[in-house]
C-alpha positions, 0 to 999 in steps of 0.5 A, a space after each residue: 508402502 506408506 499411506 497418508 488418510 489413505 491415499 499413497 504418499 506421492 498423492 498427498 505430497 502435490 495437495 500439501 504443495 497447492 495448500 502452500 502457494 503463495 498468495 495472488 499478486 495484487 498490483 501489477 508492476 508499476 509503470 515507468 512514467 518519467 525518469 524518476 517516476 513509477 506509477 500503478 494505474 488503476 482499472 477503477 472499479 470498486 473494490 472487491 475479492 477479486 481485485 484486492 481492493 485494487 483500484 486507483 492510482 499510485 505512485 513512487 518517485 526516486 531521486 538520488 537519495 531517498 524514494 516517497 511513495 504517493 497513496 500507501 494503499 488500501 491493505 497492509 498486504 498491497 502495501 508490502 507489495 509495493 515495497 517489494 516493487 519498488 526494491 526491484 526498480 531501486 534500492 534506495 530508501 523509502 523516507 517518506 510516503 504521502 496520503 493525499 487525502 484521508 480515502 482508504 485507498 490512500 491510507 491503510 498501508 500507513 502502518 506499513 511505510 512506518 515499519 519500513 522507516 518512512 516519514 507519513 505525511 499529510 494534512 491537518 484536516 486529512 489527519 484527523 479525518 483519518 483519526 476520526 473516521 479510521 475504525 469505520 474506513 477499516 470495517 467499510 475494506 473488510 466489507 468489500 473484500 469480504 474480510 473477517 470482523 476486526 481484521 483490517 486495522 484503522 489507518 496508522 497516524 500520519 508522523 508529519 502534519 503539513 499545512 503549508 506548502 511543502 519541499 521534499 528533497 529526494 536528491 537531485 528531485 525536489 517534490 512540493 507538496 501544496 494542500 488545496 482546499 477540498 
């Protein structure tokens, strides 16, 4: 009979299988708004453990070629789970990914999309902002979730800055990208 601390093998072969569960699922799956568009709708609530950060609106779009992603998320983590999505709705490439502004929420997945092979758009302004505000954007996210010091990296530099309107071919859809002030 073999004994582990203690208790019967068959007692800790259960514990050992609850310690290795995966992970909650932040996003829900995404919603299908038009022929070539996906989206996450948001329940708009501040950001926290039990949400993930989970809180706003984003989406994919899919032409025939390439898909672009709008917002890359408020984590590395919800990041890599709306590639996962998107895989299970197409497996065309993700070629581009773009921050809509410099919030947190619209940018701390960069990293992430650039691994993946995305081009990260946005705008001059949103660039620098992203640039001179990204280390306390990553410490205010480890706040609300409650996340260690040090364990939540600034948002990864936009690789193509616009400043003028901007077409983004996807095959057979055409996005157009218009800074606006703000």
């Amino acid at each position: 009979r073999i004994r582990f601390r203690g208790y019967p093998t068959l007692l800790a072969i259960p514990m050992l299988a609850v310690s290795l569960a995966a992970p909650a699922a932040i996003l829900p799956p995404p919603q299908q708004i038009s022929a070539h568009v996906y989206a996450w709708i948001g329940p708009y609530s501040p950001p926290n453990k039990q949400n993930q950060g989970y809180r706003m609106n984003m989406a994919f779009v899919v032409g025939d070629k390439a898909v672009a992603v709008i917002d890359t998320g408020y984590s590395e983590a919800m990041a890599k789970e709306m590639l996962q999505h998107i895989a299970t709705v197409t497996q065309l490439p993700v070629k581009y990914a773009i921050n809509s502004n410099s919030q947190p929420h619209r940018s701390l997945g960069n990293a992430v999309f650039r691994a993946h092979g995305a081009t990260v758009i946005a705008h001059a302004k949103e660039a620098q902002r992203l640039a001179d505000q990204g280390g306390n954007f990553a410490r205010g996210v480890e706040q609300a979730l409650g996340l260690a010091a040090g364990s939540v990296k600034p948002p990864a530099a936009p690789t193509k800055i616009i400043a003028a309107d901007t077409d983004i071919d996807l095959g057979s859809v055409v996005l157009k990208v218009k800074p606006f002030k703000t």
